[in-house]
C-alpha positions in Angstrom: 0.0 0.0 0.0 2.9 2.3 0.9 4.6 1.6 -2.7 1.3 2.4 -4.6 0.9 5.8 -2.7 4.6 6.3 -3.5 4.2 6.0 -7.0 0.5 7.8 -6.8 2.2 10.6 -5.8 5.7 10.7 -7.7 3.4 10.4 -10.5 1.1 13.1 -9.4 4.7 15.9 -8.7 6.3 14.7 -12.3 2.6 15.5 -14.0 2.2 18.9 -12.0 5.3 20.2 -12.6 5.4 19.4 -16.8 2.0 21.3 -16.4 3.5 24.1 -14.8 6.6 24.3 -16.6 4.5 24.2 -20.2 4.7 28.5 -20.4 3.1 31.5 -19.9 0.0 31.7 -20.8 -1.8 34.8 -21.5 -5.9 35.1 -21.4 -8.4 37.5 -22.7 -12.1 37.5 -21.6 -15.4 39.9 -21.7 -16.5 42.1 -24.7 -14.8 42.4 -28.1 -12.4 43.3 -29.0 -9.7 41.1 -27.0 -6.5 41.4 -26.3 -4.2 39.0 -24.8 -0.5 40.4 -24.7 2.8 38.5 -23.9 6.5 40.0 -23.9 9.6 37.7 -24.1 12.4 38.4 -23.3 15.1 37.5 -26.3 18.7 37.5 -25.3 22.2 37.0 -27.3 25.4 37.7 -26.3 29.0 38.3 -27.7 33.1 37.7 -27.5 35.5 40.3 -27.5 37.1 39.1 -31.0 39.7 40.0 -33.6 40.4 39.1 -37.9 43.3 40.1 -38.9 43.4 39.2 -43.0 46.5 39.6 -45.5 45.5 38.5 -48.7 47.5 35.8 -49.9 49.4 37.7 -53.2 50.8 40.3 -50.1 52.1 37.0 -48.2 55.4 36.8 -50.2 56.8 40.1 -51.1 60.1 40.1 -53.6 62.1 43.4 -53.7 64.7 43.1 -56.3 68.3 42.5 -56.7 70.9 44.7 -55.3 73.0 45.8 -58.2 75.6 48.5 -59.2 72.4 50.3 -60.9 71.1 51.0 -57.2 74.6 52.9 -56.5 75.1 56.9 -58.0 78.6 57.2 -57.7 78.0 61.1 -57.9 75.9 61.5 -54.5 77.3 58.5 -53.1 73.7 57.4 -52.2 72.5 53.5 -52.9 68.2 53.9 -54.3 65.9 51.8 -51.8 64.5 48.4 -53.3 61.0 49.3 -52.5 57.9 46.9 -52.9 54.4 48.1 -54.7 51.8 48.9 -52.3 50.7 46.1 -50.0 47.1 45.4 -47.7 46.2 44.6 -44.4 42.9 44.3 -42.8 41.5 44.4 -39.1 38.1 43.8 -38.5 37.4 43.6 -34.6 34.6 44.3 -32.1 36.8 45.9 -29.5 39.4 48.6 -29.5 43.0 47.3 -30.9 46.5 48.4 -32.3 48.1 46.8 -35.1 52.0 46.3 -34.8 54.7 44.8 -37.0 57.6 43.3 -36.5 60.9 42.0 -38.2 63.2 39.3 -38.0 65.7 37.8 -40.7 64.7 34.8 -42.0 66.9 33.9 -45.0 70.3 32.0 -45.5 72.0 35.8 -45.2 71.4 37.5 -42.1 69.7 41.2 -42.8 70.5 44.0 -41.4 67.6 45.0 -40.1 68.3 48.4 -39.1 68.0 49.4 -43.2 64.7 47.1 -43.2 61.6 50.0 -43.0 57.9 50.1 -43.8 55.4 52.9 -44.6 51.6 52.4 -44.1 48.7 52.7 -41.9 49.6 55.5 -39.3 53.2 55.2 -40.0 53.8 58.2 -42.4 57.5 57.7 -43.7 60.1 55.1 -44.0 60.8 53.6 -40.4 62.8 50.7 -39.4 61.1 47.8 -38.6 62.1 46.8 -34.8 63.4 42.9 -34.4 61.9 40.9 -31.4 62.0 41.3 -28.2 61.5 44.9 -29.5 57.9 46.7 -29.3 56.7 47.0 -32.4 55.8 49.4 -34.8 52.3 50.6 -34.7 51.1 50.9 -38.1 47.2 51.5 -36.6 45.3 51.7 -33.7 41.1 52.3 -33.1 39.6 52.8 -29.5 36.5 51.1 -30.4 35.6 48.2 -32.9 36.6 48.8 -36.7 36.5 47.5 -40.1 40.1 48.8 -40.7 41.6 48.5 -43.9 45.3 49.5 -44.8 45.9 49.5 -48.4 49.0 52.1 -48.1 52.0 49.4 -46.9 55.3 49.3 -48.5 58.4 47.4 -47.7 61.6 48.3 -47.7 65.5 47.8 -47.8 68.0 49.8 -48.5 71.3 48.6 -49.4 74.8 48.2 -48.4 78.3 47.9 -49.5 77.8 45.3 -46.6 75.5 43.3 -48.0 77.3 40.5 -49.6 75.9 38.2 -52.2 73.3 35.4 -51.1 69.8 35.5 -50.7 68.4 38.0 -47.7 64.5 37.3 -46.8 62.7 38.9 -43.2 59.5 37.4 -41.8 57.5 40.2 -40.9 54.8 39.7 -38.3 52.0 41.5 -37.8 50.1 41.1 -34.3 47.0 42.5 -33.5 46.5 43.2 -29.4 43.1 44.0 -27.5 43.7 45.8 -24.4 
């Protein structure tokens, strides 16, 4: 007899509550017109996030040969192997700064001192700093963006020093949320 009430009334809790838990319900009664109103309450939220896009024909940059055509023996001045304009693009929800930096990469060591860039909020030819360095900031935006830098140039300007070989630099771009 105990089981039977047991189950009578474990039977009785599990139907009450799926009856109760079924919604709200809203009624309307008396003269037309009705109403019957209900207001829920739709809800979402969101991550603090980043993109950061190169397209790929900007991920491998060639600048030249260094020749005796790059040297005017008049001014004593060696012309810059410079790239054609290059892209970059931030797209974030939150404020960021864009930074580059620059580290030799090829069978020759660079010298990175005569390594620069020009784009984004950098305005003329700077060096590009090796790690552990900061890097350089080539934009920044206090809120969320859809940034894109169309403006960036590499590059290198030679060097009685720079013997012959191949010289390449990994540049890395980092994007950083506060």
């Amino acid at each position: 007899m105990k089981r039977l009430l047991v189950l009578t009334l474990a039977v009785c809790v599990v139907l009450g509550t799926g009856i109760m838990a079924t919604g709200a319900v809203a009624r309307a009664h008396g003269t037309l017109p009705l109403t019957a109103t209900l207001a829920p309450i739709v809800s979402w939220n969101s991550v603090g996030w980043i993109i950061l896009h190169i397209p790929t024909a900007d991920m491998a940059v060639g600048l030249g040969t260094i020749g005796p055509d790059l040297f005017d023996p008049v001014t004593e001045i060696w012309s810059p192997l410079t790239s054609t304009p290059r892209n970059a693009w931030v797209i974030a929800n939150v404020g960021f700064t864009l930074t580059v930096t620059a580290a030799s990469a090829g069978p020759m060591p660079a010298d990175l001192t005569r390594f620069q860039m020009i784009g984004g909020d950098v305005a003329a030819f700077t060096a590009v700093p090796a790690l552990p360095a900061a890097g350089l900031t080539l934009a920044t935006s206090a809120t969320g963006a859809f940034l894109r830098i169309i403006d960036i140039q590499y590059q290198y300007v030679p060097s009685w020093a720079d013997a012959p070989g191949v010289y390449a630099v990994t540049v890395t771009y980092t994007v950083t949320a506060p």
